[in-house]
C-alpha positions as CSV (number, residue, x, y, z in Angstrom):
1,X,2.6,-5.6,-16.6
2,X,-0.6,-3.5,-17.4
3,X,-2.9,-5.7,-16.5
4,X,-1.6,-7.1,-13.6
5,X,-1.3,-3.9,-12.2
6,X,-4.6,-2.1,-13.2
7,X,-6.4,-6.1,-11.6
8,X,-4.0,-4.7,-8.8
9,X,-5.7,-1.6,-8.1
10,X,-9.4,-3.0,-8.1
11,X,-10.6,-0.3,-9.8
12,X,-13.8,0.8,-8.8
13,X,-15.8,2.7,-11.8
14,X,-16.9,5.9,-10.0
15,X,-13.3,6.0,-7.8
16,X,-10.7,8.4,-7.9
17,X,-7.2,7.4,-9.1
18,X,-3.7,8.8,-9.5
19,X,-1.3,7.5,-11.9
20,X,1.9,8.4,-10.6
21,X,3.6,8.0,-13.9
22,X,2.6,8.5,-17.0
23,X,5.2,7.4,-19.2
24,X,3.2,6.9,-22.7
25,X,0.2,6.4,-20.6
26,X,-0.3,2.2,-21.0
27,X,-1.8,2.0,-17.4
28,X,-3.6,5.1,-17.8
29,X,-5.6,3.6,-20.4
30,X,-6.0,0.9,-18.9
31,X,-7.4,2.3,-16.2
32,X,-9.7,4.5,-17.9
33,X,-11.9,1.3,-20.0
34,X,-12.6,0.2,-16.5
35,X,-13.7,3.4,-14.5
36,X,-17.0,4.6,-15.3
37,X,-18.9,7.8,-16.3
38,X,-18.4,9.3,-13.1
39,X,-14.6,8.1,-12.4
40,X,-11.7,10.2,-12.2
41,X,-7.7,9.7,-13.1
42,X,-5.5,12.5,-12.5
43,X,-1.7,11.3,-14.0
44,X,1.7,12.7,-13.1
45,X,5.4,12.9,-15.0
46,X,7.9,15.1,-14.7
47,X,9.2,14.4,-18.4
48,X,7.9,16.8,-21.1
49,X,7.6,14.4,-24.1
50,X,5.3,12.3,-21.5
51,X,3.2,15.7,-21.2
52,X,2.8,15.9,-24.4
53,X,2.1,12.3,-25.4
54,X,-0.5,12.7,-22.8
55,X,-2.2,16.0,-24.6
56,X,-3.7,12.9,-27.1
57,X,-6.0,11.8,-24.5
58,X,-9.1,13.9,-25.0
59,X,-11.4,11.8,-22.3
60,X,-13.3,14.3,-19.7
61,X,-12.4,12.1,-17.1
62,X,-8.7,12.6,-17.2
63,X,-6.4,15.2,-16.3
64,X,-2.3,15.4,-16.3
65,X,0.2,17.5,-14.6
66,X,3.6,18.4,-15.6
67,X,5.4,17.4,-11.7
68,X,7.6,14.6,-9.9
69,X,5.5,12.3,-7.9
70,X,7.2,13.4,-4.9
71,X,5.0,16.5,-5.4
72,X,1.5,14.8,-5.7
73,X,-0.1,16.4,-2.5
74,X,0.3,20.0,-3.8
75,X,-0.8,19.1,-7.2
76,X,-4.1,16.5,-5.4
77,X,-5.2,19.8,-3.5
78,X,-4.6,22.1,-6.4
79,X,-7.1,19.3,-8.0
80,X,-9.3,19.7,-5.0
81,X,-8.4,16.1,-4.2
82,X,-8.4,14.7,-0.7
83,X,-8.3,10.8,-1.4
84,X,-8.4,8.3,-3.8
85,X,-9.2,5.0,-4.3
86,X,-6.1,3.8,-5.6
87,X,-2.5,5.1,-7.0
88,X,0.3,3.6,-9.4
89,X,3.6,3.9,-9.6
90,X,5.7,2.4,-12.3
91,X,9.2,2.7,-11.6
92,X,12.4,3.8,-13.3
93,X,13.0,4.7,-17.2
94,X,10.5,4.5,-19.8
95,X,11.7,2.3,-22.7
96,X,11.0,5.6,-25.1
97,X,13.4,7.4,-22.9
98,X,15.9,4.9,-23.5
99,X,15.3,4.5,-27.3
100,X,15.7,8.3,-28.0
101,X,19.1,9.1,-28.1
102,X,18.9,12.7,-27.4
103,X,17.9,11.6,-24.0
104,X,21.2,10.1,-23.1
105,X,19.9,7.4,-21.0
106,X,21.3,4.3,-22.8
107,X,25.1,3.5,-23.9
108,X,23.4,1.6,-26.9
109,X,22.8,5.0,-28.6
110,X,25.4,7.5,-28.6
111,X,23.9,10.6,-27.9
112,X,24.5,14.2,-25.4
113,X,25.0,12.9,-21.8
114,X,22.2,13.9,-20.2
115,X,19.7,11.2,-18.6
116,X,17.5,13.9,-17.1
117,X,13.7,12.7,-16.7
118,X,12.8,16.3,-16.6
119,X,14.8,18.1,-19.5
120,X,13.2,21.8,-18.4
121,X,15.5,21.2,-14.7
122,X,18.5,20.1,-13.0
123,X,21.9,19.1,-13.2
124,X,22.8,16.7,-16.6
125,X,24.8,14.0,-15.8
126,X,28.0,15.4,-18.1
127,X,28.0,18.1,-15.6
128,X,28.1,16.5,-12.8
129,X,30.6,13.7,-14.0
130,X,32.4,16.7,-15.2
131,X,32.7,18.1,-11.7
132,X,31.8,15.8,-8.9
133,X,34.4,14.9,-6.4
134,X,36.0,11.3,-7.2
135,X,35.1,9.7,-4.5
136,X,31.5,11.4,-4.5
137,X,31.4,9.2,-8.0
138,X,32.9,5.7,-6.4
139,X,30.4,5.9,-3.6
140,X,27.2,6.7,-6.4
141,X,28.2,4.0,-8.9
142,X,28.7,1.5,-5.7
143,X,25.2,2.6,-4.0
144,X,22.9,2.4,-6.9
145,X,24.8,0.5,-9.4
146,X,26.3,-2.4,-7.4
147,X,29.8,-2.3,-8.8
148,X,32.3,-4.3,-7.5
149,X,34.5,-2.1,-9.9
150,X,33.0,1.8,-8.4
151,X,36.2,2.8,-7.8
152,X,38.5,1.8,-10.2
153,X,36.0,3.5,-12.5
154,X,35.8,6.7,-10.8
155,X,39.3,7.0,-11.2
156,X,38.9,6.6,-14.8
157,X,36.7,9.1,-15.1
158,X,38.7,12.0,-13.2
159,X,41.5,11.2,-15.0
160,X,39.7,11.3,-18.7
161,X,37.4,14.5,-17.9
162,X,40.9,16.2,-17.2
163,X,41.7,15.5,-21.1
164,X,38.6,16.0,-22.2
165,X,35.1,16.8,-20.5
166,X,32.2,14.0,-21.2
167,X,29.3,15.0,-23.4
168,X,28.4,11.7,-24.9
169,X,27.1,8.5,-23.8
170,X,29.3,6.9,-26.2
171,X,32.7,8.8,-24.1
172,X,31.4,7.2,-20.7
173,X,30.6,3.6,-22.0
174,X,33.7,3.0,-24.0
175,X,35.4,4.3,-20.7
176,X,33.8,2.0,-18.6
177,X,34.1,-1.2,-20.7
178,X,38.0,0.0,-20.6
179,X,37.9,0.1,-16.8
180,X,35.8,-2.9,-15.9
181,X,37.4,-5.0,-19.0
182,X,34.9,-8.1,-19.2
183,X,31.6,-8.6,-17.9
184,X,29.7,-12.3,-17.7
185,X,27.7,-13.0,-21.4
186,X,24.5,-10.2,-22.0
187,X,25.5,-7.8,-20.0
188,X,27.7,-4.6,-21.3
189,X,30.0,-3.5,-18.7
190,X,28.4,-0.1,-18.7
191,X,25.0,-1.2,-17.7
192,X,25.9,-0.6,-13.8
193,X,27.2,2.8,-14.3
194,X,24.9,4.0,-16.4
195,X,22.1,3.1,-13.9
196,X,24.1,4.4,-11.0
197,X,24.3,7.8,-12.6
198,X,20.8,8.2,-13.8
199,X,19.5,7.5,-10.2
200,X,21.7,9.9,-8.9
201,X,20.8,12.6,-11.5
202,X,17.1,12.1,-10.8
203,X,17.3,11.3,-7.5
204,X,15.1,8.3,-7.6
205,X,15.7,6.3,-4.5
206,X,15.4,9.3,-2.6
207,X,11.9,10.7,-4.6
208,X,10.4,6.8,-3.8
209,X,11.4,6.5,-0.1
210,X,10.2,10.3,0.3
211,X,6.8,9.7,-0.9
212,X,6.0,6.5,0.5
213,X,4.6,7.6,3.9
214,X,2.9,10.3,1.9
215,X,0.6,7.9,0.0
216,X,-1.2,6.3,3.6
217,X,-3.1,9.0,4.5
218,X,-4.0,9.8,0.8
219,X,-5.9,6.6,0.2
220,X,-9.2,6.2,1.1
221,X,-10.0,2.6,3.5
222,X,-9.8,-0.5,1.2
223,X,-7.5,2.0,-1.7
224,X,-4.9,0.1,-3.0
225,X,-1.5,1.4,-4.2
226,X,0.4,-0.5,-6.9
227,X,4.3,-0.4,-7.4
228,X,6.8,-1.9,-10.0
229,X,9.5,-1.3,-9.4
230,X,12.7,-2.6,-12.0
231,X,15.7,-2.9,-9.4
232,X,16.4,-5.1,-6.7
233,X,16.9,-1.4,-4.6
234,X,13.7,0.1,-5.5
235,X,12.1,-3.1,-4.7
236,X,14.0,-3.4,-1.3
237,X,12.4,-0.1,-0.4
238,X,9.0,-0.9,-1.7
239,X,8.8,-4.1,0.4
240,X,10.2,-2.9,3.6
241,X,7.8,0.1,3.5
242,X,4.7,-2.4,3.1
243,X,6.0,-4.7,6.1
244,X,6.4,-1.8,8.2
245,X,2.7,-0.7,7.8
246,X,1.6,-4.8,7.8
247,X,3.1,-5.0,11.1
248,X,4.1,-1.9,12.3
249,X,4.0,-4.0,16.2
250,X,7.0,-5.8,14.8
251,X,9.2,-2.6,16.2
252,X,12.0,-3.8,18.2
253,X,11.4,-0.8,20.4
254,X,8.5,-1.3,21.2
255,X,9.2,-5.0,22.3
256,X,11.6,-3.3,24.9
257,X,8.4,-1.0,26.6
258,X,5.6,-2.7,28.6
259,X,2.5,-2.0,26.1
260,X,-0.8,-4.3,26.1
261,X,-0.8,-6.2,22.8
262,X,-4.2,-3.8,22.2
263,X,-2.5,-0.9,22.5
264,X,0.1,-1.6,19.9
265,X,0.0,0.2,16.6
266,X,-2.6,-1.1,14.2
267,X,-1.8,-2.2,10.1
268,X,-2.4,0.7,8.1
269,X,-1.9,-1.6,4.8
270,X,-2.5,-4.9,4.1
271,X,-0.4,-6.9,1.3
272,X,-2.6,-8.3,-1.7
273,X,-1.2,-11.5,-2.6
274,X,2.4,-12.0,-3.5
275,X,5.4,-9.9,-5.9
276,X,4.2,-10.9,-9.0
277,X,6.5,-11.0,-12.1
278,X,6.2,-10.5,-15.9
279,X,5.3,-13.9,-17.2
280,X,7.1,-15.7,-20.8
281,X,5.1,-13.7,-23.2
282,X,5.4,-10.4,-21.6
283,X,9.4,-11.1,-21.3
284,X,9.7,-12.2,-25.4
285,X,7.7,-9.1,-26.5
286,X,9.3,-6.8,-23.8
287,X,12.6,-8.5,-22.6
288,X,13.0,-5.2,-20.6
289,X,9.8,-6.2,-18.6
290,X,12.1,-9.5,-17.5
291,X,13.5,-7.4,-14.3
292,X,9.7,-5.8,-13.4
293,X,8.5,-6.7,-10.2
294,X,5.0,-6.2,-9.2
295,X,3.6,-5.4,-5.0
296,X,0.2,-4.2,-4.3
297,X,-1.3,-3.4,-1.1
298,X,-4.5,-1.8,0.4
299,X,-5.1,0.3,3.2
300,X,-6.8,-1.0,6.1
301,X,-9.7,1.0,7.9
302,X,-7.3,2.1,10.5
303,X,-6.7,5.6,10.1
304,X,-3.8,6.7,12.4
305,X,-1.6,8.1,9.8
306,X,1.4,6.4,11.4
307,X,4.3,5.5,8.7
């Protein structure tokens, strides 16, 4: 969805931007054809191959930094940044994350168990499958992977890793499609799990709903901020944090305390037209785009920072 994101964003040829995400830079293109000789993007990944496929972009006007996005304040002031015009975040894993099996993202490709976005850091997900309690694992695979069968699988696991500890994805999807035993047509049983424990690894969910509020006071007054997200749970949190800031008078608490309707909070964003989805073509080239959902808003010239 490049270029309904980058229409998204409005971009304004001498503004400021912040691509949240490099990946293999798509967007960031994008964006740079339409800014102009005085513009400015600054992207962010925390994967290392994204780094480096990001060295190839030799343009003046562009700058990238090895960190999360939940770190983009430090790295905007380090930049001597104090707002931009507009930010993107394109959620989840990159389809060259999935396709190199070294990566351990995908059950399709056997390969070490690791599913880290940043190799340099962190826990891989064989260790923690290797050591997390049993029910720590029931409760991850339910929360982010929707699993009507998180426990049963859980179980599994505890009881194989006592035989032999995992290393491979190959080890945890053959265990899985044991444990779950069919799954309705196009779907491999492993697909929950797998996308439970990369969340958990990378602690996406909590990265997304931690820098949220962060991005209101970053934008300048009519900035927009761009999100696709690929899961109905990132997309949950993406939504509910726009209608909080579109109607932040909608607080039942504050129905309960006698305040003049002027005195109740003001919008600090405003939604730009509808979710948009990936349309047929994108879909038949990309049928990993088929789940991508697409919300842009714009702050309003209210600036309480309120989130």
């Amino acid at each position: 969805m490049v270029e309904e994101a980058v229409e998204g964003l409005n971009v304004q040829r001498a503004g400021i931007y912040l691509d949240a995400t490099f990946g293999r830079g798509g967007h960031a293109r994008a964006i740079l054809q339409r800014l102009g000789a005085n513009g400015r993007l600054l992207a962010l990944d925390r994967d290392p191959d994204a780094i480096a496929a990001a060295r190839e972009i030799t343009d003046p006007r562009f700058a990238i930094r090895h960190a999360p996005f939940s770190a983009m304040l430090d790295v905007l002031a380090a930049e001597g940044i104090a707002n931009v015009d507009g930010m993107l975040f394109d959620l989840g894993v990159s389809t060259p994350q999935i396709d190199t099996a070294s990566r351990g993202f995908s059950f399709r490709h056997d390969g070490p168990l690791d599913m880290r976005m940043d190799t340099t850091r962190g826990m891989t997900a064989a260790q923690w499958l290797n050591n997390a309690e049993e029910t720590e694992i029931s409760e991850v695979i339910d929360a982010y992977g929707e699993e009507r069968f998180a426990k049963r699988i859980a179980r599994a696991i505890v009881a194989a890793r006592a035989e032999q500890p995992f290393t491979t994805t190959r080890q945890l999807g053959v265990l899985v499609a044991k444990a779950v035993g069919t799954r309705e047509p196009g779907q491999d049983p492993a697909t929950r799990t797998f996308q439970a424990v990369r969340i958990h690894v990378n602690q996406e969910l909590a990265e997304l709903k931690g820098v949220l509020p962060r991005t209101i006071p970053l934008l300048k007054t009519r900035g927009r901020i761009a999100v696709i997200s690929f899961h109905s749970l990132e997309d949950r949190i993406v939504k509910q944090f726009f209608q909080r800031n579109e109607r932040p008078g909608d607080n039942p608490a504050l129905a309960r305390l006698p305040i003049r309707e002027r005195d109740l909070p003001k919008p600090l964003l405003r939604r730009i037209g509808r979710a948009i989805k990936p349309g047929a073509v994108e879909v038949t080239r990309n049928p990993r785009a088929r789940s991508a959902v697409l919300r842009v808003a714009e702050r309003t010239e209210f600036s309480a920072a309120r989130t």
